[in-house]
C-alpha angles and dihedrals in degrees: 000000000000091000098050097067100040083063095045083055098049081049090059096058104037101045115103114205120186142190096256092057084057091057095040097099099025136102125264091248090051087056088055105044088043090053094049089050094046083047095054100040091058097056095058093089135354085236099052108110137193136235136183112202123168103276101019146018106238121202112204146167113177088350137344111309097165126015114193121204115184130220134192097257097019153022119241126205130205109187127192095242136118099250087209089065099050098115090200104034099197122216100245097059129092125208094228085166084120103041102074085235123155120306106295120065103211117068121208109197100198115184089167156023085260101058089043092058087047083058112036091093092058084051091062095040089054089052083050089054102056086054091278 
């Protein structure tokens, strides 16, 4: 027993994940809307990183403000928000504060340009959170 999870620890460290790994089983559409929101995301500030980790991609600065998990047909955000404070909910978002689920508490499901652009603003507004 002991020994498992030493080796599930050394596993841990050692395991490289990439982008690539992250596109591999999605749609073209998905490809180009994930590289327009990397894109974006990136420019927010010289100092935001990213990260590819096994079941998301996190962008960071001093810590996650946005983890991306990709999808065959879409791209969901979780961005590290209280979804109670969000003055325009938008229709595509999901409060998720209460499912133990990845680091933001507030999920943006995006199938297309046009529900990016609605959330673009939440994303910055994410990156301001985190001191930003």
């Amino acid at each position: 027993m002991i020994e498992a999870g030493r080796k599930a620890a050394i596993t841990r460290k050692t395991a490289i994940h990439t982008i690539e790994q992250h596109l591999e089983l999605v749609s073209p559409n998905v490809i180009e809307l994930f590289e327009e929101i990397r894109k974006y995301i990136l420019s927010i500030d010289d100092h935001v990183d990213e990260s590819s980790k096994k079941r998301y991609i996190a962008y960071k600065t001093i810590q996650n403000f946005v983890c991306l998990k990709t999808y065959k047909n879409e791209i969901k955000l979780y961005l590290k928000l209280n979804p109670r404070e969000v003055e325009s909910f938008p229709l595509q978002g999901r409060d998720v504060s209460n499912t133990g689920r990845m680091i933001g508490d507030l999920e943006i499901t995006i199938t297309n340009k046009s529900d990016f652009e609605k959330t673009k603003h939440l994303i910055y507004e994410a990156f301001k959170n985190i001191g930003g």
